[in-house]
C-alpha positions, 0 to 999 in steps of 0.5 A: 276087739274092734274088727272094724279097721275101715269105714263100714261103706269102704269095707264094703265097697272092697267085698264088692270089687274082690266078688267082681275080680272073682267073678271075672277069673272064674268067667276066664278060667271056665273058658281056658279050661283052667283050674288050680285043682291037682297042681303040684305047685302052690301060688301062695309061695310067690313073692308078691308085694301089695300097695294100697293102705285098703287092702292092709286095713282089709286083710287085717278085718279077717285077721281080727276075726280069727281066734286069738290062738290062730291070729297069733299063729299067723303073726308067727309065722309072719315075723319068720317070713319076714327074717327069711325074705330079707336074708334072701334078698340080701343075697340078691334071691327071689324069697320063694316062701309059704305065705304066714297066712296058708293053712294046709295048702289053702288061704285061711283068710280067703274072703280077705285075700288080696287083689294080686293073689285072686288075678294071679294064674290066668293071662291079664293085662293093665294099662299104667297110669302113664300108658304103659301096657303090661302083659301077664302071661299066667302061671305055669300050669295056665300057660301049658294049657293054652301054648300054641292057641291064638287069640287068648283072652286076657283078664284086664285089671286095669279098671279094678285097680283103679276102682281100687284106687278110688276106693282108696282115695275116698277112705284116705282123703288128704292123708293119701298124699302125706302117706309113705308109698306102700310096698309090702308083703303080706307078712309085713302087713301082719307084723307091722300090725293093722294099719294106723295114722297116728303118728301124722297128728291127723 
């Protein structure tokens, strides 16, 4: 099987900025005193939903190389989130769910994790496209840990998101404006398959 979903130089380009964001959160954390170690929570059960077609077309570089009997698994348990999820948002519920691709407690596709699953826990911030500013406070255990202190350094996404949509742009070209807007889990990336533009002709 072809592992090459993107462009070499645009998987590359997206291994580079995933080493920046985590050399950033590890630069945050050390100096909060924060570590995941011992929590008795897990993250990888958070709702989060991802946007960019780079990101899908990378998680699905590190699901390729996975043995097959292990990918399979993975899409499993992917197919039960996704019936999970919607029945509980039909029930106006927040899906609190063990993301398809958590093995043991740990991401089994670490290297490929997303942009939101390696900034969420400490204190960040971004500025929106329309100069909207907006706060992230950190998971529960990051905010116990720093509650009373002044002046608490945030991690600012902002110009990692848009290097990420500069990298997205760059790989989609003239396709990015004729692409629907992405919204979807990763459970939804893995059982709708890696991403392909087939069906625009181009």
């Amino acid at each position: 099987m072809n592992n090459n979903v993107l462009p070499a130089d645009i998987s590359r380009q997206v291994a580079e900025l995933y080493e920046e964001m985590e050399k950033a959160y590890d630069e945050l954390a050390h100096g909060l005193d924060f570590t995941c170690q011992g929590c008795p929570d897990n993250c990888c059960d958070s709702y989060f939903q991802h946007h960019t077609y780079t990101e899908w077309a990378y998680l699905w570089e590190g699901l390729q190389v996975l043995p097959e009997e292990k990918r399979q698994e993975c899409i499993d348990r992917a197919k039960e989130y996704v019936g999970k999820s919607q029945e509980m948002l039909a029930r106006d519920e927040r899906p609190n769910i063990m993301c398809p691709i958590n093995e043991n407690g740990l991401c089994g596709l670490y290297l490929n994790r997303l942009m939101i699953c390696r900034m969420h826990g400490v204190p960040s911030s971004m500025t929106r496209p329309d100069g909207q500013k907006k706060d992230f406070p950190g998971c529960f255990r990051c905010q116990e840990i720093v509650e009373g202190k002044k002046d608490i350094p945030h991690l600012n996404r902002t110009q990692m998101y848009q290097r990420l949509v500069q990298i997205e742009i760059e790989w989609l070209g003239h396709r990015k404006s004729i692409l629907p807007k992405l919204n979807m889990t990763i459970a939804e990336m893995i059982v709708k398959g890696r991403p392909s533009f087939s069906y625009l002709g181009i």
